[in-house]
N, C-alpha and C positions, 0 to 999 in steps of 0.2 A: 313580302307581297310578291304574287307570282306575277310579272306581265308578258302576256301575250299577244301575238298579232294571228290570225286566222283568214289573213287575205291574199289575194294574188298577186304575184310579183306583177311589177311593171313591164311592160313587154314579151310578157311569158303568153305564149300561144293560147292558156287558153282564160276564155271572158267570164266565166262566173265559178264561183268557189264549187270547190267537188263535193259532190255528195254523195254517198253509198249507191253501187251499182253503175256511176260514169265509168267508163273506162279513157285510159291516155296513154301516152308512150313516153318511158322516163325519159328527162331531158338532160340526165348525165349519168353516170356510171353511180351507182349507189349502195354503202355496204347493207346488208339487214340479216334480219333471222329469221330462219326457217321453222314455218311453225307444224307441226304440235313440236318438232324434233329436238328445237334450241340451238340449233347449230348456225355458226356463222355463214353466210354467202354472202356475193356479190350480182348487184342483178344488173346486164349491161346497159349500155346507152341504151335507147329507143324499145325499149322490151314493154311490150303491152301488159299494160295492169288494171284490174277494175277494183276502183275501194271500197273494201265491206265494211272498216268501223273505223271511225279516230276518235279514240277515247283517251283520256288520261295521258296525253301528251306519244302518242304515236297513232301510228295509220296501218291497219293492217292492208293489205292486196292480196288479190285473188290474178294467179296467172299460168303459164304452161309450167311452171315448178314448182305450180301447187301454190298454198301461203305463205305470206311474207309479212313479217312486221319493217316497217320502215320509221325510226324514230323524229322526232317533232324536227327535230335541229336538224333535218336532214328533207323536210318535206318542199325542199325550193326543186328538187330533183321529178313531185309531180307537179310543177307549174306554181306552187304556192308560196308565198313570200315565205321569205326565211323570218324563224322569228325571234322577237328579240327577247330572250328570257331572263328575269334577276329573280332566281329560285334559291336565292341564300337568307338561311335564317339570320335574324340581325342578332350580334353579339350578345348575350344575357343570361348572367350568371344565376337570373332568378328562374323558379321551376316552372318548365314548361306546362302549359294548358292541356290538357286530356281530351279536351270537346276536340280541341285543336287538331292533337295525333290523329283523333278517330278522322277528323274531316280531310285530312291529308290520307289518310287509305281509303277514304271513299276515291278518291284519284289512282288509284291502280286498279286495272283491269285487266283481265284474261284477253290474249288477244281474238281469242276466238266465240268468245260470249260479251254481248253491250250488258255485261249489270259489273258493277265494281266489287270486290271480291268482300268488302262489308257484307253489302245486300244479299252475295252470295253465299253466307255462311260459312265464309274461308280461314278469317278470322275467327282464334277459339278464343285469348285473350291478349289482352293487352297491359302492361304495367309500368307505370314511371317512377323510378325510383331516385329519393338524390343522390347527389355527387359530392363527396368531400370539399371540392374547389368551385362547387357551384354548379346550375345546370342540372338537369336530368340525365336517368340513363334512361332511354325505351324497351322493355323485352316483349316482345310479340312473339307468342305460337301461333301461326296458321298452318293449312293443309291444303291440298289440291284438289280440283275435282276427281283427279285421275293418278295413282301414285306414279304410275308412268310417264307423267306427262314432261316433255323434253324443256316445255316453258317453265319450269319450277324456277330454278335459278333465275333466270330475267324476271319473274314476277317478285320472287323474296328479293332481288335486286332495286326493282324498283320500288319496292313497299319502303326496303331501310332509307333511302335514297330522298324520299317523299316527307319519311317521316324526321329525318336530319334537316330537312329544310323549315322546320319548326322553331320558333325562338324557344331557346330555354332547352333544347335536345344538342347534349354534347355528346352521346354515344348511342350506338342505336342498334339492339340484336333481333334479326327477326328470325327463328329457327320452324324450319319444315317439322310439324310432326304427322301423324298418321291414324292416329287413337282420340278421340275415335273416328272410327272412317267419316269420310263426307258424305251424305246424301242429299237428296232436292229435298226434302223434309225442311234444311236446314235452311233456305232461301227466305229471307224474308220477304214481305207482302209486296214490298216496294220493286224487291226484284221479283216477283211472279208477276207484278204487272207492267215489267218493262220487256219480259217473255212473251207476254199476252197470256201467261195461265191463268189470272182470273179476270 
């Protein structure tokens, strides 16, 4: 069971939870990633940032160096309590639930689009397979919107990551492929209407 807290530290500047388009000034030194590019930065003390999405356990910002993702266990940095997370699968050798994996990749998200990379048509398939000693293994093919895109890595990162935290997932591969290409074709209804396309 995943828990989370999504509220404001105690004596932290500022009085109600942020929402997309506040802006603030971080209140410590914070590392994150540079988006679309993937690369690691540091963003200083006090650097103005306005948030554009917290989805699936990080916070993107918008500021003078462009995008930034700034992850959850790190969001005390804009004003908000630190939170307390237990994202471990509990020990079980019997095979894990399918409904399950899918509903843990609905929790990864692009940081630059609010629909979860399901909805997005990111995902091509998914398969559990058993384990000798018990447990599943998970193989995921997904793709990107963009084969260039610098966030590949941190998204297949946190796809395996999400999907490990599933009882019954003792191994977890998720592999980029490319074939066939992605289009918005491939969006489901749920995310065209979290776009606003219908």
């Amino acid at each position: 069971m995943r828990l989370s807290t999504f509220e404001l530290c105690k004596g932290c500047p500022i009085d109600v939870a942020m929402r997309p388009g506040e802006q603030t000034k971080l209140l410590r030194e914070v590392p994150a990633t540079a988006i679309p590019a993937g690369s690691p930065l540091i963003l200083p003390k006090d650097t103005e940032v306005t948030l554009t999405q917290s989805l699936g356990g990080s916070h993107t910002v918008a500021g003078a160096f462009g995008l930034a993702r700034i992850e959850e266990k790190d969001q005390d940095a804009l004003g908000l309590a630190p939170v307390s997370v237990a994202d471990v699968a509990m020990d079980s050798n019997e095979p894990a639930d399918e409904k399950k994996v899918w509903n843990k990749l609905k929790e990864v998200f692009d940081p630059e689009i609010p629909v979860n990379v399901v909805d997005l048509g990111l995902i091509y398939s998914m398969e559990l397979k058993p384990l000798p000693a018990g447990g599943s293994r998970a193989e995921v093919k997904m793709t990107l919107t963009a084969p260039g895109c610098g966030m590949g890595p941190t998204i297949q990162a946190d796809a395996r990551n999400k999907i490990l935290s599933v009882a019954g997932v003792k191994e977890a591969e998720v592999e980029l492929v490319w074939e066939p290409a992605w289009t918005q074709s491939m969006i489901s209804e749920e995310g065209k209407m979290k776009l606003g396309w219908v």
